[in-house]
C-alpha positions in Angstrom: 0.0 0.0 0.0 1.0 3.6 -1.0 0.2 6.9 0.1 -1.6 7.5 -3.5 -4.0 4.3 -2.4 -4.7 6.5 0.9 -5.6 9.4 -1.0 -7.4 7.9 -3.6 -9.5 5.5 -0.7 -9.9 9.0 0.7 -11.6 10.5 -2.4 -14.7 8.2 -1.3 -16.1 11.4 -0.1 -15.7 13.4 -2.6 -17.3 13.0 -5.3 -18.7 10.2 -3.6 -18.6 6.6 -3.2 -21.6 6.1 -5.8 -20.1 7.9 -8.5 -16.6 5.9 -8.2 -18.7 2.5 -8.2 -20.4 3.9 -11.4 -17.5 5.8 -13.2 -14.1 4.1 -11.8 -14.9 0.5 -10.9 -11.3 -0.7 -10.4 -11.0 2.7 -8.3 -13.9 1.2 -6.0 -12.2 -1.8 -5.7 -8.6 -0.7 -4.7 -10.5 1.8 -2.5 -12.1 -1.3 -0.6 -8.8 -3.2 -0.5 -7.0 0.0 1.2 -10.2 0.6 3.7 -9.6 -3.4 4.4 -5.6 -2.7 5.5 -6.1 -3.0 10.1 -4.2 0.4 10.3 -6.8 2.3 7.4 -9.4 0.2 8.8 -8.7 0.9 12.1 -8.2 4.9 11.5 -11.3 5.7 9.3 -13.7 3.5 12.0 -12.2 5.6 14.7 -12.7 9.0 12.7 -15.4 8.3 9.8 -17.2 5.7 11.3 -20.6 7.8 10.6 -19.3 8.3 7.3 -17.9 5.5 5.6 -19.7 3.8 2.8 -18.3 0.4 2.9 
C-alpha cells in the first residue's frame, strides 16, 4: 500500500462513493482493499465511522 492508495481511498467522499462504483470500478475496488488494511481500517472506524460507505 502507497500513500496515492490512501488518498485515492480517501476520495470516497468526494465526489462520492456512488459515482466511483459507477464511473471508476477498479478505483472502488482498490479503494475497498485499502479501507480493508487493520491500520486504514482501524483509523477511518475511529474517525469516519458515521461516514464510511463500505
Amino acid at each position: 500500500m502507497s500513500a496515492l492508495d490512501v488518498y485515492v481511498a480517501m476520495m470516497q467522499w468526494t465526489p462520492g462513493r456512488a459515482w466511483f462504483s459507477e464511473h471508476r470500478p477498479k478505483i472502488t475496488g482498490a479503494v475497498d482493499k485499502t479501507g480493508q488494511h487493520p491500520v486504514v481500517a482501524s483509523v477511518w472506524n475511529r474517525n469516519f465511522k458515521n461516514d464510511r460507505a463500505t
